[in-house]
C-alpha positions in Angstrom: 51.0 -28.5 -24.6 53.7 -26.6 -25.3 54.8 -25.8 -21.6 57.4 -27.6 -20.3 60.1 -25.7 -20.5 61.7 -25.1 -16.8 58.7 -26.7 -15.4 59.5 -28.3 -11.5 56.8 -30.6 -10.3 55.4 -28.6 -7.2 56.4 -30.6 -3.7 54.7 -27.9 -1.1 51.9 -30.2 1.3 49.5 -28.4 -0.6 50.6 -30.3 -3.9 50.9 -33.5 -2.1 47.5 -33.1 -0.8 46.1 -32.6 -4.2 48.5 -35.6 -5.7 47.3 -38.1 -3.3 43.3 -37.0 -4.2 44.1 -36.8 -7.8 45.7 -40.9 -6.9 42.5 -41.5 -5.2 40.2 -40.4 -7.9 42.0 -42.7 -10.8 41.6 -45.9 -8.7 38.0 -45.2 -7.7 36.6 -43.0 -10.3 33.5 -41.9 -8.6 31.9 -38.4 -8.4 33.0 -38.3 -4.6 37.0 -38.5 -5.7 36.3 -36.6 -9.0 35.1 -33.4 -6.6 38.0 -34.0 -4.1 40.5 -34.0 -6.6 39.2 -30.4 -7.8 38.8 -29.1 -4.3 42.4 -30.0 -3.6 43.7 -28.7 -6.7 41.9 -25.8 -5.9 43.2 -25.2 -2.4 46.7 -25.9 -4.0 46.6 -23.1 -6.3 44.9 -20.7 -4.0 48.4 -21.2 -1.5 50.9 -22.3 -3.4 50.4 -22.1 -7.1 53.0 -23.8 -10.0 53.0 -20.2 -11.0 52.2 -16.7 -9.9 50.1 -15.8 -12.7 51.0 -12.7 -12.8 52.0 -12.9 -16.7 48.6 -14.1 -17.5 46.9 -11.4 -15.8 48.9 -8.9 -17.3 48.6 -10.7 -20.8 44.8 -11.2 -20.7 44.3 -8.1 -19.1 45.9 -6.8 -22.3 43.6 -8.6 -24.3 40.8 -7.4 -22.8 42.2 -3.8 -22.7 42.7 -4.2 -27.0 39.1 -5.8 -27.8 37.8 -2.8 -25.6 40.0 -0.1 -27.9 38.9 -1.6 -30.8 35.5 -1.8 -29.7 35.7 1.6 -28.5 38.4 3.6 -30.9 38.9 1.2 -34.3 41.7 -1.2 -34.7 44.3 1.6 -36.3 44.1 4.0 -32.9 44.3 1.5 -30.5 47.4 -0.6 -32.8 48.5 3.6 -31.8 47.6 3.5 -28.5 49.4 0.1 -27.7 52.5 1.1 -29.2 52.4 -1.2 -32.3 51.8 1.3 -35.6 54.0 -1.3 -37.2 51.3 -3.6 -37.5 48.6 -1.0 -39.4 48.1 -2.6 -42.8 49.1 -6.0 -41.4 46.4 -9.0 -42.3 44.1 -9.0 -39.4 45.2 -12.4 -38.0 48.7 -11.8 -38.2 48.0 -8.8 -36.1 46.5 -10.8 -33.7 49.2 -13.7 -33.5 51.7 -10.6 -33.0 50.1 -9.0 -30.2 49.8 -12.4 -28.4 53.6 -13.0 -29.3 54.0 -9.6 -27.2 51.9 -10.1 -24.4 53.1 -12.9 -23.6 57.1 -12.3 -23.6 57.2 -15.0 -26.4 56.6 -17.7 -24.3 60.1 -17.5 -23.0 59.9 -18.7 -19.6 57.0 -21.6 -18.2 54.9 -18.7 -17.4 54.8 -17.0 -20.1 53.9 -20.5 -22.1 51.3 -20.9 -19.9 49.7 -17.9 -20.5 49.9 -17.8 -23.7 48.4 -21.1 -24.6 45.8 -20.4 -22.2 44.9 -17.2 -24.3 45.3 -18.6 -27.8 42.8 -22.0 -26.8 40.7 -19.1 -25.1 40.5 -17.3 -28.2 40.0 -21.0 -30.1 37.2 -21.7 -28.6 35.5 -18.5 -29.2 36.1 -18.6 -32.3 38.4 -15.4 -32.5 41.0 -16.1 -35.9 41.8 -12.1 -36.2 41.6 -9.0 -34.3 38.1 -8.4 -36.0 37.1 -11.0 -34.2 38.5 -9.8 -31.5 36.4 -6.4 -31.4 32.9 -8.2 -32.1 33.6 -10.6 -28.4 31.7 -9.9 -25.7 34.5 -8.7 -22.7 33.0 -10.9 -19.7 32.5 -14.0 -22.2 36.3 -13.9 -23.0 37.4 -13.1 -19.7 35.3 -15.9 -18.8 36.9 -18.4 -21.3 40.6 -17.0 -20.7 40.3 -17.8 -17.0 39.5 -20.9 -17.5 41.4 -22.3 -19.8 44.6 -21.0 -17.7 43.3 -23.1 -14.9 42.8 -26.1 -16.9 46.0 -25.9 -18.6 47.7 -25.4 -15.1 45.6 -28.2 -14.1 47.5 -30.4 -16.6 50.6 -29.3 -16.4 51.0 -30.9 -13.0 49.0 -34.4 -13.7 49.3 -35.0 -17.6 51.5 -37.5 -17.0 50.2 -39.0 -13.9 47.0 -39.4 -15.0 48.4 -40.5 -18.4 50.7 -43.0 -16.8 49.5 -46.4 -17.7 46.6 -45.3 -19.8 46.1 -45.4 -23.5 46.1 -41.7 -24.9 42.2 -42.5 -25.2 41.9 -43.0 -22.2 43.8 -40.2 -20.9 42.4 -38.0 -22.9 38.9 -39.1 -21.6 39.6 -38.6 -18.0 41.2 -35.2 -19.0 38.2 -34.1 -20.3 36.2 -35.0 -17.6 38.3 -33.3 -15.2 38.4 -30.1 -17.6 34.6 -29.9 -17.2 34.5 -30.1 -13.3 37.0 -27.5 -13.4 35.3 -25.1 -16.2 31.6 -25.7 -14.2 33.0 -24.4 -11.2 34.5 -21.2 -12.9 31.6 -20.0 -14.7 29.1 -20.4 -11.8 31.4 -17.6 -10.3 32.3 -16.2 -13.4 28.9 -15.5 -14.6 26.8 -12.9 -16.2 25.6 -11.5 -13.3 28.5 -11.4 -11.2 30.7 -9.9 -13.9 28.1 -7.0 -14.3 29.3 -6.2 -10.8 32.6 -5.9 -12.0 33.7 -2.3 -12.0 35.7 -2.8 -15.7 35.8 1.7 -15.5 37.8 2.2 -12.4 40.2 -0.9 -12.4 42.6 -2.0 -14.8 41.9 -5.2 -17.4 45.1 -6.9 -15.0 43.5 -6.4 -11.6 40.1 -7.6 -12.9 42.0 -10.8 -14.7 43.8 -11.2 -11.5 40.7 -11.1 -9.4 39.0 -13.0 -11.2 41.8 -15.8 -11.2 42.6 -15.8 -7.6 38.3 -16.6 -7.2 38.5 -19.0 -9.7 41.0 -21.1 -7.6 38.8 -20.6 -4.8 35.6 -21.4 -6.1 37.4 -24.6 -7.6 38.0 -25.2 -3.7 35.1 -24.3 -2.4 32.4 -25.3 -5.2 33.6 -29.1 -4.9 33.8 -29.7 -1.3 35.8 -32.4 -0.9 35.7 -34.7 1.6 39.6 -34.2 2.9 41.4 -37.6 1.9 
């Protein structure tokens, strides 16, 4: 990951909380501590999160907002309506590397890196390479998949290296991925079809449905795994 820079391992009780279940969970590895550890991540981020998220919200909110234009208008009017006419012409993946460079401030602060490597394995796993790609995706499936990433990639920003710490990068990597699917479960039970058809996408901007939809995520992560308060 590429999001390291300026990054100060959290130290609020809510982070402690969430350290010592995350501890639990690699000497016991059982579904009991595996839950815990997400609950307490999840109450962690709901209260005192390693960032404000603001910057993603704004920077998937833009995404959304573009795959809509195009969707709605044709790539050339909505390059117009976003301010970027410098990029008519331009191959259709470069455009799309651009507009993720400007979203997201060029990745200039830990924020910013955060978001932006959020959206870009969002738009990975979709399979988005170019903006064509971009204006064929279904809005609540990337939504979906850009909320989730960003809380997995927060997720291991804070416990890379303490669940690395000891391990092989197999291994790691293994326990990672386990975690990444308790954490992605939990998001798209909330973040499903049928509760993003109630979302009113006409009468509230891309941001403020991102935002929402983060600030549930972190509480469904809490809420969806119990816990069992170690």
């Amino acid at each position: 990951m590429g999001t390291s820079k300026g990054y100060i391992p959290p130290t609020k009780p809510e982070w402690s909380s969430a350290k010592r279940a995350v501890s639990s969970f690699l000497r016991n590895r059982d579904e009991e501590s595996k839950e815990n550890a997400i609950h307490k991540f999840g109450e962690a981020m709901s209260s005192a999160g390693i960032v404000s998220g603001s910057t993603f919200s704004s920077a998937a909110g833009n995404i959304l907002g573009f795959a809509q234009g195009i969707r709605e208008n044709g790539l050339d009017n909505t390059l117009v309506e976003f301010g970027r006419e410098d990029l008519i012409g331009k191959k259709p993946d470069e455009i799309l590397e651009e507009l993720i460079y400007q979203f997201t401030n060029n990745s200039s602060t830990l924020e910013d890196s955060l978001a932006s490597d959020a959206l870009s394995q969002a738009l990975e796993n979709l399979n988005i390479e170019t903006v064509d790609d971009l204006g064929k995706v279904e809005i609540d499936a990337l939504l979906r998949e850009m909320v989730a990433d960003f809380v997995i990639i927060s997720f291991d920003l804070v416990f890379d290296e303490k669940i690395g710490k000891g391990r092989g990068q197999a291994e790691k990597e293994m326990i990672l991925k386990e975690m990444h699917t308790f954490i992605a479960d939990a998001v798209y039970s909330f973040l499903s079809q049928e509760e993003l058809k109630k979302v009113d996408f006409a009468n509230m901007s891309a941001s403020s449905v991102v935002k929402n939809s983060l600030d549930e995520a972190y509480r469904i992560c809490a809420s969806y795994y119990g816990g069992n308060n170690q």
